[in-house]
PyMOL commands that place a pseudoatom at each C-alpha (Angstrom):
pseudoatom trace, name=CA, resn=UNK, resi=1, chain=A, elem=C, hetatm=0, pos=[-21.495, -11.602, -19.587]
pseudoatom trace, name=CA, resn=UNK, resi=2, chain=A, elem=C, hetatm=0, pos=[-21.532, -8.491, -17.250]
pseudoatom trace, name=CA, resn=UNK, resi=3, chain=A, elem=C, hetatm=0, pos=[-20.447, -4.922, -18.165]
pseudoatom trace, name=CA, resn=UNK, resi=4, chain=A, elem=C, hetatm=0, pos=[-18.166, -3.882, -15.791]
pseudoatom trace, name=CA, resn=UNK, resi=5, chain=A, elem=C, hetatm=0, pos=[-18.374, 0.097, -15.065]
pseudoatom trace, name=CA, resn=UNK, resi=6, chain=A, elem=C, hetatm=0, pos=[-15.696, 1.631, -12.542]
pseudoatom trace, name=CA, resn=UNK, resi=7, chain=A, elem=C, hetatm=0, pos=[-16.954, 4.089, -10.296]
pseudoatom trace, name=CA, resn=UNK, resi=8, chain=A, elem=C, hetatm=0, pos=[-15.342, 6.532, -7.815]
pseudoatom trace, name=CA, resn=UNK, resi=9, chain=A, elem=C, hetatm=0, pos=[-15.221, 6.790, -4.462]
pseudoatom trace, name=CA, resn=UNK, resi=10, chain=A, elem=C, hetatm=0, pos=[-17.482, 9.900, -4.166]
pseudoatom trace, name=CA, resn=UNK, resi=11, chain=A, elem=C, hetatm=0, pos=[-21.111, 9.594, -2.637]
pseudoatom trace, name=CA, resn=UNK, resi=12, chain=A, elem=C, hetatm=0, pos=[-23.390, 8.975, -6.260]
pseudoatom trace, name=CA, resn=UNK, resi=13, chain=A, elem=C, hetatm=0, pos=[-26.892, 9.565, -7.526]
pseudoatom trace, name=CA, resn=UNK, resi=14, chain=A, elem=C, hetatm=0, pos=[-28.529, 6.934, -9.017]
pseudoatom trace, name=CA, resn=UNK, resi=15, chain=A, elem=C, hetatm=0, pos=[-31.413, 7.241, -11.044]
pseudoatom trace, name=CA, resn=UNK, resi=16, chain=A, elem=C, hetatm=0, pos=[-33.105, 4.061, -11.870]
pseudoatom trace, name=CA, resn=UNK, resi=17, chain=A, elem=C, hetatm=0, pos=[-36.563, 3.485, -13.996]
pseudoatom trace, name=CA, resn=UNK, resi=18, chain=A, elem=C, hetatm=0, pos=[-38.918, 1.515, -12.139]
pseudoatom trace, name=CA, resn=UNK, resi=19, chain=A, elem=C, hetatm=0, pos=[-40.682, -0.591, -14.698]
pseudoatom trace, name=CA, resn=UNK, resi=20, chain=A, elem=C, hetatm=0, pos=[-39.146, -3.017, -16.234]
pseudoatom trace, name=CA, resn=UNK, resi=21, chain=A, elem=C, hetatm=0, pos=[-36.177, -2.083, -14.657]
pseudoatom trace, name=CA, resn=UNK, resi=22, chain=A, elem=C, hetatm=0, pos=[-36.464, -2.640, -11.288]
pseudoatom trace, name=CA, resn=UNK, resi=23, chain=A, elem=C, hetatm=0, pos=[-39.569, -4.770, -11.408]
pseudoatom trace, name=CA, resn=UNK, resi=24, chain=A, elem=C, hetatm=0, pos=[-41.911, -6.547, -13.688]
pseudoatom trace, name=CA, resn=UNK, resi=25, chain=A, elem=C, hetatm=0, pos=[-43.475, -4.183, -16.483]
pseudoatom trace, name=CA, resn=UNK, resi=26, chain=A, elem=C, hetatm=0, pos=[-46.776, -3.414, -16.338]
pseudoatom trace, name=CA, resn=UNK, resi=27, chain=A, elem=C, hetatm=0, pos=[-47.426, -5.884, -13.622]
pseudoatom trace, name=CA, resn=UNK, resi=28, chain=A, elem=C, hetatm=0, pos=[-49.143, -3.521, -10.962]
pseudoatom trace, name=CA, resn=UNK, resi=29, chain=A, elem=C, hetatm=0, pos=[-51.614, -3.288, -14.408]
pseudoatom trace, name=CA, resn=UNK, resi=30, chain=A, elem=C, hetatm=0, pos=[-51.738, -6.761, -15.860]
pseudoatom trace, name=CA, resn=UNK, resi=31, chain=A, elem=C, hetatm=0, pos=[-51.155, -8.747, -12.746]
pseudoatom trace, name=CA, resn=UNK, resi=32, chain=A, elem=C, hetatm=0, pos=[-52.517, -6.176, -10.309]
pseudoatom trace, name=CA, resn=UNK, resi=33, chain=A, elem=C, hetatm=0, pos=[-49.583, -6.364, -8.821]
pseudoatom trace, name=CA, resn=UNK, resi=34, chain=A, elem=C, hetatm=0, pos=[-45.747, -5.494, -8.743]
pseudoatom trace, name=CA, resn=UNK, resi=35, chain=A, elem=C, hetatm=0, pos=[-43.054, -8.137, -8.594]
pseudoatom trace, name=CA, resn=UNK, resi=36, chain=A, elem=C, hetatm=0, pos=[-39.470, -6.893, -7.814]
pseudoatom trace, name=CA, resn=UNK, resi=37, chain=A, elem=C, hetatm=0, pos=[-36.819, -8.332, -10.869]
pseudoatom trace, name=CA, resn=UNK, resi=38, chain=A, elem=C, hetatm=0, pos=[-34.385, -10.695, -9.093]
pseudoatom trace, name=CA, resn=UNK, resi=39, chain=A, elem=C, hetatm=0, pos=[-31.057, -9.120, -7.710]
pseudoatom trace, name=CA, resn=UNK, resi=40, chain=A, elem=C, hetatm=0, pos=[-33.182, -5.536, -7.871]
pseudoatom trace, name=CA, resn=UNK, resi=41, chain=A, elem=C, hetatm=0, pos=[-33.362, -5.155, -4.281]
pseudoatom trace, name=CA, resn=UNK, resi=42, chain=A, elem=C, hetatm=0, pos=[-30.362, -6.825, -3.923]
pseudoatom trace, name=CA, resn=UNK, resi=43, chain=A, elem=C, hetatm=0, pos=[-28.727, -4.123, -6.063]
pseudoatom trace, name=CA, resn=UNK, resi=44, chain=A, elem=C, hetatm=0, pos=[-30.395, -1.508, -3.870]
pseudoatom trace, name=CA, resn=UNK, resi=45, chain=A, elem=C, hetatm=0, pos=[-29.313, -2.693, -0.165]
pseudoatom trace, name=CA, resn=UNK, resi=46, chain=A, elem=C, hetatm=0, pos=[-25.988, -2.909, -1.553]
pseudoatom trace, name=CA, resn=UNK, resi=47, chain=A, elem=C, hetatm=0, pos=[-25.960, 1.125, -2.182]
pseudoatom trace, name=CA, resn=UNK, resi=48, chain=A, elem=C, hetatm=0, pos=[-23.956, 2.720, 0.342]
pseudoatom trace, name=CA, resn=UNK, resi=49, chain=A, elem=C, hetatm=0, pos=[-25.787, 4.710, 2.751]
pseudoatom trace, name=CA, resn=UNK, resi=50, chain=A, elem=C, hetatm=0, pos=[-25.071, 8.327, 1.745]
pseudoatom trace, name=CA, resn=UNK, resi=51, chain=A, elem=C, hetatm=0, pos=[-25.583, 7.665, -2.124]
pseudoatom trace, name=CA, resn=UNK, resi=52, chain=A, elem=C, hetatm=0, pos=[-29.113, 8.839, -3.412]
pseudoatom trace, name=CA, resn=UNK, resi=53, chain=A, elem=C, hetatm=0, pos=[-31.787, 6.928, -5.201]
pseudoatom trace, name=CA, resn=UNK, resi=54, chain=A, elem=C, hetatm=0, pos=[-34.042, 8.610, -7.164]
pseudoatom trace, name=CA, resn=UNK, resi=55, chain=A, elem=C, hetatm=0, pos=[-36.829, 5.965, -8.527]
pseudoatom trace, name=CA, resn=UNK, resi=56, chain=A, elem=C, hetatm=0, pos=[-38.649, 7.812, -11.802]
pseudoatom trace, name=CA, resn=UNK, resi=57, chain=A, elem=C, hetatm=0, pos=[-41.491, 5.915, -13.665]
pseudoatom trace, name=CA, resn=UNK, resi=58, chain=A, elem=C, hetatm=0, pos=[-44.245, 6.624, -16.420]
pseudoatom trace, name=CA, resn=UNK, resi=59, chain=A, elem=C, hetatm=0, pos=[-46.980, 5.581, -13.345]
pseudoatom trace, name=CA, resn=UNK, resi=60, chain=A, elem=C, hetatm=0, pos=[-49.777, 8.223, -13.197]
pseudoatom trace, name=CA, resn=UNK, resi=61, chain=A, elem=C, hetatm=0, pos=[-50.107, 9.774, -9.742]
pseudoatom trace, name=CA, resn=UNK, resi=62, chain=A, elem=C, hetatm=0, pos=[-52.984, 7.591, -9.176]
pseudoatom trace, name=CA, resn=UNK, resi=63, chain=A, elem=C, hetatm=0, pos=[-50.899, 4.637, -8.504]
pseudoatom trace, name=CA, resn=UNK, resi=64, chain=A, elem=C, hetatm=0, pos=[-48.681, 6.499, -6.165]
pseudoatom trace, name=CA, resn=UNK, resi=65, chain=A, elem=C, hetatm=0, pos=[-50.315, 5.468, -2.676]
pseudoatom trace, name=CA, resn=UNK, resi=66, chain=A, elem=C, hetatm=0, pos=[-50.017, 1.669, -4.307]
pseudoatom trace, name=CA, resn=UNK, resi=67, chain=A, elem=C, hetatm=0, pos=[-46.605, 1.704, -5.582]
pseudoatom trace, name=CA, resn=UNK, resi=68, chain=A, elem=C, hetatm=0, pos=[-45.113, 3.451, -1.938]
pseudoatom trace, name=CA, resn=UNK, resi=69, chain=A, elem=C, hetatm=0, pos=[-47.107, 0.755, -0.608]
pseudoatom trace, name=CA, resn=UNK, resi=70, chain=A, elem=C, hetatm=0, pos=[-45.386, -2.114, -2.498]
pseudoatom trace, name=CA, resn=UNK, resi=71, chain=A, elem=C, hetatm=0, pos=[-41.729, -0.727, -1.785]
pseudoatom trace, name=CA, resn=UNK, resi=72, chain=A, elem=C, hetatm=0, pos=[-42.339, 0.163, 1.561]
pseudoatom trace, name=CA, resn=UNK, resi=73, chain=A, elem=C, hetatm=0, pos=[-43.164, -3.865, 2.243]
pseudoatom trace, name=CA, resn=UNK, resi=74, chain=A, elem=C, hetatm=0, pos=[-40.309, -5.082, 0.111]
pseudoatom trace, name=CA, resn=UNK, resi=75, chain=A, elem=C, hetatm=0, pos=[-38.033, -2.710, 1.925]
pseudoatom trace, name=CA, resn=UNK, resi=76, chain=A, elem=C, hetatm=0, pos=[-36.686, -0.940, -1.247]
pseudoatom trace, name=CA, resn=UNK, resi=77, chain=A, elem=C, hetatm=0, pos=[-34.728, 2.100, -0.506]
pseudoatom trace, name=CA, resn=UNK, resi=78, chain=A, elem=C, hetatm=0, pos=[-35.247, 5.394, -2.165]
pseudoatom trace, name=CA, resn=UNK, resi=79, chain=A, elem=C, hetatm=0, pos=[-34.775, 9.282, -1.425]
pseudoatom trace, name=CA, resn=UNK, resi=80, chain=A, elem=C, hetatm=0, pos=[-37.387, 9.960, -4.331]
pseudoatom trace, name=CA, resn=UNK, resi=81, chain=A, elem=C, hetatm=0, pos=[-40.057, 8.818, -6.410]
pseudoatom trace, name=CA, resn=UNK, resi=82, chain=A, elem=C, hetatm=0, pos=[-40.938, 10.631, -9.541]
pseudoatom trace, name=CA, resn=UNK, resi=83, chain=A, elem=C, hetatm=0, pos=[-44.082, 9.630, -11.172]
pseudoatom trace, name=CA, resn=UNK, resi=84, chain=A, elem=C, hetatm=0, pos=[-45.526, 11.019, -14.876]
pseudoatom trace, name=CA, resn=UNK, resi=85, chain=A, elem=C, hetatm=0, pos=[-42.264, 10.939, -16.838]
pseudoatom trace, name=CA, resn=UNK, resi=86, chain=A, elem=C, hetatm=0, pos=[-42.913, 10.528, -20.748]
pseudoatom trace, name=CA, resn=UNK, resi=87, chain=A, elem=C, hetatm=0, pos=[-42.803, 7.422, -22.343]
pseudoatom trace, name=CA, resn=UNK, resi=88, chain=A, elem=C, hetatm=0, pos=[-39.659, 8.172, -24.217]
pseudoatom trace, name=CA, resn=UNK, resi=89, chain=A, elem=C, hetatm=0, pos=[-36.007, 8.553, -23.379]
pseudoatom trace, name=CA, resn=UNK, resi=90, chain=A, elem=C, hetatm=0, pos=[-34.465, 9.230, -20.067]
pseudoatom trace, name=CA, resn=UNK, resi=91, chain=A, elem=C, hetatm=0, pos=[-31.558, 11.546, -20.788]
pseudoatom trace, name=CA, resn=UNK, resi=92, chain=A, elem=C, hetatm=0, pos=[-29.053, 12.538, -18.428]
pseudoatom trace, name=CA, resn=UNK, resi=93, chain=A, elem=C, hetatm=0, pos=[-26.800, 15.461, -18.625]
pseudoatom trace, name=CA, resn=UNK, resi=94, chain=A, elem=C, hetatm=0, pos=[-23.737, 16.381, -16.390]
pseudoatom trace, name=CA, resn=UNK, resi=95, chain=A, elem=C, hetatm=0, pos=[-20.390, 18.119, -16.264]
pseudoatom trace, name=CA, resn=UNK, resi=96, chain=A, elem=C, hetatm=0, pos=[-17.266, 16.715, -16.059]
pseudoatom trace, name=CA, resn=UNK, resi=97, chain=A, elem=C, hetatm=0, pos=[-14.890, 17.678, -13.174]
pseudoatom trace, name=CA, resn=UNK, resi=98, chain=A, elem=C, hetatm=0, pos=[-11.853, 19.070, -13.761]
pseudoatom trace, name=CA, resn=UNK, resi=99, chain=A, elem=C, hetatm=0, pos=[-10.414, 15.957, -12.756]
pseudoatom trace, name=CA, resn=UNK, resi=100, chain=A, elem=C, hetatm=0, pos=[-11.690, 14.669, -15.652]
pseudoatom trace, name=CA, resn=UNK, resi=101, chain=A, elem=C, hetatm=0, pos=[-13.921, 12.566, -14.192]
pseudoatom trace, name=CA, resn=UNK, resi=102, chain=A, elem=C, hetatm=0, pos=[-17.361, 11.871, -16.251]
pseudoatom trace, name=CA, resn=UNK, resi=103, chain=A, elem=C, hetatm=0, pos=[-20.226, 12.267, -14.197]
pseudoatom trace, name=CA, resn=UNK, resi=104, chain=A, elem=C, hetatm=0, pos=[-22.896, 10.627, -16.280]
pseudoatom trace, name=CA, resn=UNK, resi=105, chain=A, elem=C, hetatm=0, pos=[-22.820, 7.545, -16.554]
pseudoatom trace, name=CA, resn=UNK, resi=106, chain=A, elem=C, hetatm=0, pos=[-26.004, 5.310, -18.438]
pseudoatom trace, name=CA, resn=UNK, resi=107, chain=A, elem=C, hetatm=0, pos=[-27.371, 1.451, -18.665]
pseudoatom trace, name=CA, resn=UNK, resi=108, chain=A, elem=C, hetatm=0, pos=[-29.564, 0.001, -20.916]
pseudoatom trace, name=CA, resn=UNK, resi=109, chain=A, elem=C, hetatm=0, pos=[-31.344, -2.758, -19.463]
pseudoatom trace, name=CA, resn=UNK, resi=110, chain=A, elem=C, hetatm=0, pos=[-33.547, -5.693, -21.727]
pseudoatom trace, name=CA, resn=UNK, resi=111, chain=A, elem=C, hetatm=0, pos=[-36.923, -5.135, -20.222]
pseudoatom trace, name=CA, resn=UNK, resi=112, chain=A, elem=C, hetatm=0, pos=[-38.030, -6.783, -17.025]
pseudoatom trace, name=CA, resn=UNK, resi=113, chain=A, elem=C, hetatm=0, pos=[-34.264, -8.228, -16.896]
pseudoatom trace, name=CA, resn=UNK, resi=114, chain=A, elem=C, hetatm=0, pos=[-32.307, -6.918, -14.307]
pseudoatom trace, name=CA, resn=UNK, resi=115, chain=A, elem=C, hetatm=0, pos=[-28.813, -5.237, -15.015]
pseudoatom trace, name=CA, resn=UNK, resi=116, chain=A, elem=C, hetatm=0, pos=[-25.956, -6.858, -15.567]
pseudoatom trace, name=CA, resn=UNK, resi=117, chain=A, elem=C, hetatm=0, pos=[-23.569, -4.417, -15.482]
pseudoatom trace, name=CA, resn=UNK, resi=118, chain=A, elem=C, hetatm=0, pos=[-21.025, -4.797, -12.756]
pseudoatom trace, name=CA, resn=UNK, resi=119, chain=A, elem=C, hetatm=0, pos=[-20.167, -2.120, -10.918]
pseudoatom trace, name=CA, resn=UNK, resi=120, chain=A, elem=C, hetatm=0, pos=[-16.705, -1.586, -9.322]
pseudoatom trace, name=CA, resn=UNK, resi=121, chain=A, elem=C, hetatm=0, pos=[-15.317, 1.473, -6.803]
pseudoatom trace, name=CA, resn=UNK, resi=122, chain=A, elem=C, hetatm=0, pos=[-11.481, 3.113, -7.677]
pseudoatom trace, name=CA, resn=UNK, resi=123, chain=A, elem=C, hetatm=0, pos=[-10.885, 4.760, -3.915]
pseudoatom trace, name=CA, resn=UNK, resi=124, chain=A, elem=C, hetatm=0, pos=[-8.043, 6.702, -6.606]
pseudoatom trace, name=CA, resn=UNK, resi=125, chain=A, elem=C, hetatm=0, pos=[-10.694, 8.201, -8.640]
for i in range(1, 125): cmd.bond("trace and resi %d" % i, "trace and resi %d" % (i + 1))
show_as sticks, trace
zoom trace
């Protein structure tokens, strides 16, 4: 069953791992190649046009020419792609508007399963 998360209307960031998240993990190293998780690019073409997506992985810059090349060809959308994070947790930390809307918002994925949660606009919030 699929966590349902309620979004505003406002134009959104998303920041999305890359392995195991988005595709297979480890595969550009134990496959030699990368394999997109199904509904992943889905998910992606579905992002409206002025939201951001900022792809961030544990890749060393060595891979970078390889892994552009892969999501160039399976026409995965991104504004950024962050390579060399740290193996441990992603943490994200943002203010609340005085609306009271929370503007952090976090999903944890099983490895190399694509998310389930269900996301749903409010044009009121």
């Amino acid at each position: 069953m699929s966590e349902k998360i309620v979004l505003s209307a406002l134009p959104k960031t998303w920041i999305l791992d890359l392995d195991g998240t988005l595709v297979k993990h480890n595969g550009y190293k134990l496959d030699s190649r990368d394999t997109l998780l199904p509904g992943a690019k889905e998910f992606l073409a579905s992002l409206r046009p002025e939201d951001m997506v900022v792809l961030i992985t544990s890749r060393t810059e060595a891979y970078r020419d390889r892994t552009e090349r892969f999501l160039r060809e399976q026409g995965v959308r991104y504004d950024a792609l962050v390579f060399g994070a740290p193996y441990g947790e992603r943490i994200l930390v943002n203010d609340r508007k005085p609306s009271g809307l929370a503007t952090a918002i976090a999903v944890n994925t099983e490895r190399d399963r694509f998310m389930e949660a269900a996301f749903e606009v409010d044009e009121g919030l």
